[in-house]
VMD Tcl script that draws the C-alpha trace (Angstrom):
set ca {
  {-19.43 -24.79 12.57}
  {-16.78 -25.86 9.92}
  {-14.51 -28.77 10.57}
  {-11.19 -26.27 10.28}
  {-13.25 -24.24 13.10}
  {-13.83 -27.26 15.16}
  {-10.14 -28.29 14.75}
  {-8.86 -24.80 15.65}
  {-10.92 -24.50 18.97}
  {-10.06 -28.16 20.10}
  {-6.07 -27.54 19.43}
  {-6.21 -24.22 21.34}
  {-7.52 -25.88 24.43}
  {-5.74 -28.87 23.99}
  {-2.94 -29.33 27.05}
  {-0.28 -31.19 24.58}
  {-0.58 -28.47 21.83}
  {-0.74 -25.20 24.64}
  {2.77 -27.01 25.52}
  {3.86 -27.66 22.34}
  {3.21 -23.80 21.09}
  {4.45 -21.95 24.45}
  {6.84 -24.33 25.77}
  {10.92 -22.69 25.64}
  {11.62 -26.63 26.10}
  {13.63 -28.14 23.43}
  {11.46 -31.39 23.82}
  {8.30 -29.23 22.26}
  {8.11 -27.89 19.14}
  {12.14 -28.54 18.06}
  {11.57 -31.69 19.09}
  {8.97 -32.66 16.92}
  {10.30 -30.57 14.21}
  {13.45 -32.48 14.51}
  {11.52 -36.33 14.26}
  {9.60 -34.60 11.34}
  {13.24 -34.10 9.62}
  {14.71 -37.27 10.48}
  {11.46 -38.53 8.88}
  {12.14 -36.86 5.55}
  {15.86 -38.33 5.81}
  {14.84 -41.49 5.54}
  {11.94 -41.06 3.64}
  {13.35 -38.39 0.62}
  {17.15 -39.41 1.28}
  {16.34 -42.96 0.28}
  {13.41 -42.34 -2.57}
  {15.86 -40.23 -4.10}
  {18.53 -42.59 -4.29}
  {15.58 -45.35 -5.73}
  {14.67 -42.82 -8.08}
  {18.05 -41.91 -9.39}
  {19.02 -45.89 -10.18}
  {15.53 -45.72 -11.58}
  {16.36 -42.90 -13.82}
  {19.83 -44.34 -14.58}
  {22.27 -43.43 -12.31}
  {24.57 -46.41 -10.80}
  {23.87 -48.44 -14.29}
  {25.82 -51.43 -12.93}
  {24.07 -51.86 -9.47}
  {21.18 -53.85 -10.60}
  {17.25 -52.65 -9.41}
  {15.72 -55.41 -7.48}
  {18.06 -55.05 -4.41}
  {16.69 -51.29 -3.71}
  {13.67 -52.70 -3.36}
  {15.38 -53.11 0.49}
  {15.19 -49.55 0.61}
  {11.43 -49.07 1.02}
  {11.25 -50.60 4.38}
  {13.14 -46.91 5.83}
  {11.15 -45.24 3.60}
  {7.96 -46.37 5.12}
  {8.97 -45.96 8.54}
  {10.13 -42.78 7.79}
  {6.72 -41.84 6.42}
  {5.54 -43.18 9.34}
  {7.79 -40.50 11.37}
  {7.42 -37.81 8.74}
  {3.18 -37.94 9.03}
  {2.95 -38.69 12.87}
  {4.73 -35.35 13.40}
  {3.66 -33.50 10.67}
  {-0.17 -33.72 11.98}
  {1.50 -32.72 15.83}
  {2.69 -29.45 14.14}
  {-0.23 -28.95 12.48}
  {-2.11 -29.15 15.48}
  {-0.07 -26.63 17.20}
  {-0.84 -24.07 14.66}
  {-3.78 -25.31 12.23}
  {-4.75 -21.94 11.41}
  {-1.60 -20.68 10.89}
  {-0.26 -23.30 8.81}
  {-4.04 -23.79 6.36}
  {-4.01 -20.02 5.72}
  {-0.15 -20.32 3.93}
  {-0.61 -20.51 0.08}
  {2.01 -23.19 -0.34}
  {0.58 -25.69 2.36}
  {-1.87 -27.16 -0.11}
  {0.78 -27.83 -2.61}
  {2.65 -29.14 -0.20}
  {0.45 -31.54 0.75}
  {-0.24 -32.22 -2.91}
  {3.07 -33.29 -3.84}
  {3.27 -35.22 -0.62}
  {0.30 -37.02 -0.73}
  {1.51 -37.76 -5.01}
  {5.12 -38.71 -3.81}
  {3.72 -41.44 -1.30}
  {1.52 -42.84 -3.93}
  {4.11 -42.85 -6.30}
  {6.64 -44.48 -3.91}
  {3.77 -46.96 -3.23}
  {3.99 -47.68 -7.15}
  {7.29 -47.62 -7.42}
  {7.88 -50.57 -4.74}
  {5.71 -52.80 -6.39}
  {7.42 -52.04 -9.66}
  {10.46 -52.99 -8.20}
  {9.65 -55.83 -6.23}
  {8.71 -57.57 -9.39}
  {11.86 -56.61 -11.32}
  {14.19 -59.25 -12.73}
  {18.07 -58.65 -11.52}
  {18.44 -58.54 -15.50}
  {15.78 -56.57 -16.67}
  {15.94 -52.91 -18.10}
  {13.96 -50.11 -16.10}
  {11.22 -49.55 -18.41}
  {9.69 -46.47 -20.00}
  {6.88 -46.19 -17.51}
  {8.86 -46.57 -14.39}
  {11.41 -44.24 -15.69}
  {8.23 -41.45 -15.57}
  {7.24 -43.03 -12.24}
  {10.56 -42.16 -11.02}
  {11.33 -38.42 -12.71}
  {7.66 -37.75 -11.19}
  {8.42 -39.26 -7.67}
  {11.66 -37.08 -7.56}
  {9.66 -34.10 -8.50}
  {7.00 -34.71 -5.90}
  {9.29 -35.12 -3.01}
  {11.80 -32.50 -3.81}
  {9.01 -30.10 -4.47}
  {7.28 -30.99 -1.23}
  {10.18 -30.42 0.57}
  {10.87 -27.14 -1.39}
  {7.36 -25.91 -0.21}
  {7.92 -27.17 3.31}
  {11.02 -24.72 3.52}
  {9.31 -21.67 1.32}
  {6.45 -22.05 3.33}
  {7.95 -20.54 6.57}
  {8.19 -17.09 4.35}
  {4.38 -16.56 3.31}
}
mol new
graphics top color blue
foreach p $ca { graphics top sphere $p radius 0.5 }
foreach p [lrange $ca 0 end-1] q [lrange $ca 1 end] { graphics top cylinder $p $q radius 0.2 }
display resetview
């Protein structure tokens, strides 16, 4: 039996996931849809404003400081993963069968590495010192990554 299968059959007889799937409740699925967008708030809302300093926006705020930034990211990664695996649980099938999951997941799994990169890039910047060349690509990438997985995320709900 594949692991998909295995998945499948345990999240069909689960309790929590028959609840989350057939429940009218608003403290089911909208529920954890809703934590799973306050989750990207914090998590895209904030890379994107790192990112666009990075690229040059805001030239006289100076870089180091967003480095404070990454602390809502993170939790909001936290948010955005915890309830991203609920709703995959409550449909696995459904969800692993639509052509854009996997590149969602791509760019998602690329934007938290490259937000990962980014922070220690920053962390280590001097108030003074110019964004360099390779953080600069860090950053376009990053912006790509996250507004593409979120692009996916919504296009995926019409495949």
């Amino acid at each position: 039996m594949h692991i998909v299968d295995i998945l499948q059959q345990w999240s069909e007889n689960n309790a929590f996931f028959i609840w989350l799937r057939e429940s009218s409740s608003v403290f089911a699925y909208p529920m954890v849809f809703f934590i799973h967008t306050l989750g990207l708030i914090f998590t895209a809302g904030a890379s994107v404003l790192v990112d666009a300093r990075l690229l040059g926006a805001a030239r006289q705020l100076p870089v180091a400081p967003f480095a404070r930034y990454f602390a809502a990211i993170w939790i909001g990664i936290a948010f955005t993963v915890m309830s991203g695996v609920v709703m995959l649980g409550a449909d696995i099938q459904t969800k692993l069968q639509n052509r854009l999951f996997p590149p969602k997941m791509l760019c998602v799994v690329a934007a938290i590495a490259l937000t990962a990169a980014l922070r220690t890039r920053i962390a280590s910047t001097r108030p003074e010192a110019d964004v360099s060349p390779l953080v600069r690509a860090l950053a376009a990438a990053s912006l790509i990554c996250w507004l593409g997985a979120i692009a996916l995320g919504k296009f995926a709900v019409y495949f």
